[in-house]
N, C-alpha and C positions, 0 to 999 in steps of 0.2 A: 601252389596250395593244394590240388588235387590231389597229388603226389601221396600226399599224407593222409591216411586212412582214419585217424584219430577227428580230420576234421570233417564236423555232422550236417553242416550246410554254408552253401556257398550261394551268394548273393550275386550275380550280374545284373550292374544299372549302367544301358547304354541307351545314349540318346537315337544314335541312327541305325535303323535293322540290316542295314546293309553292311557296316562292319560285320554283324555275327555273320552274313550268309557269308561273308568272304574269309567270317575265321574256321567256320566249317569246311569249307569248301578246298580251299588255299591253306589253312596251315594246321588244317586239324593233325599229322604225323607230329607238327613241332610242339602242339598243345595240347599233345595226348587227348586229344577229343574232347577236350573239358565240357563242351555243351552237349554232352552224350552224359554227362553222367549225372547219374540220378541223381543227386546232393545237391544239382546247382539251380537255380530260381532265375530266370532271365526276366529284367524288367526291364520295359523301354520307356524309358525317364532320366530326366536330367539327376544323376547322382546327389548332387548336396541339396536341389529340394525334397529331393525324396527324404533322404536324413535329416533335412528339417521339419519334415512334416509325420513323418513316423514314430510311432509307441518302439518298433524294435529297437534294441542295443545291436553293437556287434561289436566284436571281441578286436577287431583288428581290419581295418581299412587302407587296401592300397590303389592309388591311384597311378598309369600309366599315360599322364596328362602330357599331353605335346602341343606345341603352339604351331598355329599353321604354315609359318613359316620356315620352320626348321623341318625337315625332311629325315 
């Protein structure tokens, strides 16, 4: 989604700060640095309270959900 310059802000809702330090850290080459750029909003909250409990819309929401057992 960063990719696209057309889009004006990006929302990150993660519940554990340790994923970002390790998407910074470890795969920022493969995510173009996505938490460097300025358009994107990191919250650390559980995603679907947060969209329960929020006045914003968003245009489009995707989720990269995995169950703990699958690897």
């Amino acid at each position: 989604v960063s990719l696209h310059r057309e889009v004006e802000s990006i929302d990150v809702a993660e519940l554990n700060p340790d994923v970002l330090a390790v998407a910074s850290s470890w795969f920022a080459d493969i995510n173009h640095h996505v938490l460097d750029d300025p358009r994107v909003r990191v919250r650390i909250v559980d995603a679907k309270s947060h969209v329960a409990a929020t006045r914003q819309t968003y245009d489009l929401i995707l989720s990269d959900s995995t169950h703990p057992r699958f690897r």
